[in-house]
C-alpha positions in Angstrom: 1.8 -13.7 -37.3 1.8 -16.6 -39.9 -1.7 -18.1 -40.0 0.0 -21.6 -39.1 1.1 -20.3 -35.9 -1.9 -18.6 -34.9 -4.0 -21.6 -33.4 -0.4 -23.0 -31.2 0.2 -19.3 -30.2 -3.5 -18.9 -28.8 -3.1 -22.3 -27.3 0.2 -20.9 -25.3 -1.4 -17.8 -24.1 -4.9 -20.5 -23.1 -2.3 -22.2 -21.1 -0.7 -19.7 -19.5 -3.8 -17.3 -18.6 -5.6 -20.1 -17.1 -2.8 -20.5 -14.5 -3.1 -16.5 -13.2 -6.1 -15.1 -11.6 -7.5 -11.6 -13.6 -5.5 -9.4 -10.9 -2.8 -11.2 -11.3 -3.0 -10.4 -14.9 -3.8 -7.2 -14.7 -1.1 -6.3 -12.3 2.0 -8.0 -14.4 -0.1 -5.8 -17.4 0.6 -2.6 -15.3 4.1 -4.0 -14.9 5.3 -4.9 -17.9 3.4 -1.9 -20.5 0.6 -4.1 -22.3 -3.1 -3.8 -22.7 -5.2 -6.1 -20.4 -8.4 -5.8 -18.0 -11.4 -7.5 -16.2 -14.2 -8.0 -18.6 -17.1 -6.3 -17.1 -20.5 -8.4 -17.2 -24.2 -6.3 -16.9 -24.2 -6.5 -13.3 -20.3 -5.3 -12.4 -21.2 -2.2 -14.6 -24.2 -1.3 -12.4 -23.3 -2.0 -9.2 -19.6 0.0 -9.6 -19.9 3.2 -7.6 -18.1 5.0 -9.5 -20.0 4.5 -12.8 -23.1 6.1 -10.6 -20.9 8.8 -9.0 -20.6 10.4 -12.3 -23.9 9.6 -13.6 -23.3 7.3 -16.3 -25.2 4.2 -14.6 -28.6 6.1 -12.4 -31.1 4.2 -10.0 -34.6 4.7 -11.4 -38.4 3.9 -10.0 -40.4 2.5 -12.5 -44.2 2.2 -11.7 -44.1 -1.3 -13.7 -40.6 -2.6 -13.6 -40.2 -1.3 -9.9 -36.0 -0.3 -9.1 -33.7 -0.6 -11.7 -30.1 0.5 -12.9 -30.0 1.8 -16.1 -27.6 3.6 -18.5 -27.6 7.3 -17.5 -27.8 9.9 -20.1 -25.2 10.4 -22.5 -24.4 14.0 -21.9 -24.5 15.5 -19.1 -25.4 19.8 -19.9 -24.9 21.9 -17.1 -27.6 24.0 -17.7 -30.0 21.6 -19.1 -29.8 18.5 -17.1 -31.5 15.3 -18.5 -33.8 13.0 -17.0 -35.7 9.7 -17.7 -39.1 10.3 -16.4 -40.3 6.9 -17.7 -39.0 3.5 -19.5 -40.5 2.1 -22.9 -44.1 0.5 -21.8 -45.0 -3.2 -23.2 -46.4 -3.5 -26.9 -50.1 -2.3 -26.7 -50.0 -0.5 -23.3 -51.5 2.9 -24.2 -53.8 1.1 -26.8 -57.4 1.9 -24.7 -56.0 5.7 -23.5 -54.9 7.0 -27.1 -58.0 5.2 -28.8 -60.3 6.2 -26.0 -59.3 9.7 -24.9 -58.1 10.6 -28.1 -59.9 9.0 -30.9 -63.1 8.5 -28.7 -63.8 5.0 -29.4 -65.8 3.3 -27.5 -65.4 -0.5 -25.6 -67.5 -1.7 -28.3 -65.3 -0.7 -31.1 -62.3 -1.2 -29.7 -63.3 -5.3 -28.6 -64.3 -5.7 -32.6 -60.8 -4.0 -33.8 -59.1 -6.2 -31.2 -61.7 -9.3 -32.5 -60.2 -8.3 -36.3 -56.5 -8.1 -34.9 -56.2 -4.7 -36.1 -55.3 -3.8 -32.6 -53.6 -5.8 -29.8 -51.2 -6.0 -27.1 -47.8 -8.0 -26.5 -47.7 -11.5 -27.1 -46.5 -14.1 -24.2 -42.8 -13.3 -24.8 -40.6 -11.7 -22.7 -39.3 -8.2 -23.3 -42.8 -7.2 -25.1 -45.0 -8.4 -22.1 -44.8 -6.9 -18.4 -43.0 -8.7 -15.7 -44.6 -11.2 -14.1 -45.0 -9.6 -10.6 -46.8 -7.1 -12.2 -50.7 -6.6 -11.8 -52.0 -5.2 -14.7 -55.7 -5.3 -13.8 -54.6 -2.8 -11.2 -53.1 -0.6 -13.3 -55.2 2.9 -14.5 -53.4 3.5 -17.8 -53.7 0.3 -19.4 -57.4 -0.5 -18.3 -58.2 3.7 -19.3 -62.0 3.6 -19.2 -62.6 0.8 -17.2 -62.9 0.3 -13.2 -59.5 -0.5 -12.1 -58.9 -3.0 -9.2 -57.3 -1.6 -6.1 
């Protein structure tokens, strides 16, 4: 393909695909011996049965993020069979336990390391903050060592 002809070829094949619907394509693809398929978006990759049938997309309960689909595990071991027991937790989340059980601070010291910003938790951004539907005053691990709302 001659670099001059590249931009009127791709305009041909613009035309053309946007007079055929995807099955359409796909079918005269099947017919005719060359490579095409549906581009899969997020939500068509969870929600085919078949990617959950064989485990490579699994339902999970998270105590924070509540039901989600995610990617299942990348190898499947018959006699060791994986398992996510848990997702990543938002920036800060186990601050009080690890500092608390662990280290044995106490409120005081961890409020004047948090005053310093030597220790915090996630900004307002989404991603390193908990959904919004979540309560975090009702939740054990992040308030460790403080009465918990029920």
């Amino acid at each position: 393909l001659k670099p001059e002809n590249a931009k009127a070829l791709t305009q041909i094949a613009t035309d053309w695909i946007s007079t055929k619907s995807c099955a359409d394509i796909v079918k005269l693809a099947d017919e005719n011996n060359f490579p095409a398929a549906e581009v899969a978006d997020d939500y068509m990759i969870a929600n085919e049965e078949w990617r959950r049938k064989r485990g490579s997309v699994v339902l999970f309960k998270d105590d924070v993020y509540g039901d989600l689909a995610i990617a299942g595990p990348s190898a499947m071991l018959s006699q060791t069979p994986s398992r996510t027991k848990w997702l990543a937790r938002p920036l800060g989340y186990h601050n009080r336990l690890v500092l608390k059980k662990f280290l044995g601070l106490s409120e005081a010291d961890i409020e004047k390391l948090e005053k310093k910003k030597v220790i915090g938790t996630f900004d307002d951004r989404p991603g390193l903050k908990p959904p919004v539907y979540y309560d975090l005053s009702k939740d054990p691990i992040y308030n460790y060592g403080k009465e918990v709302k029920k």
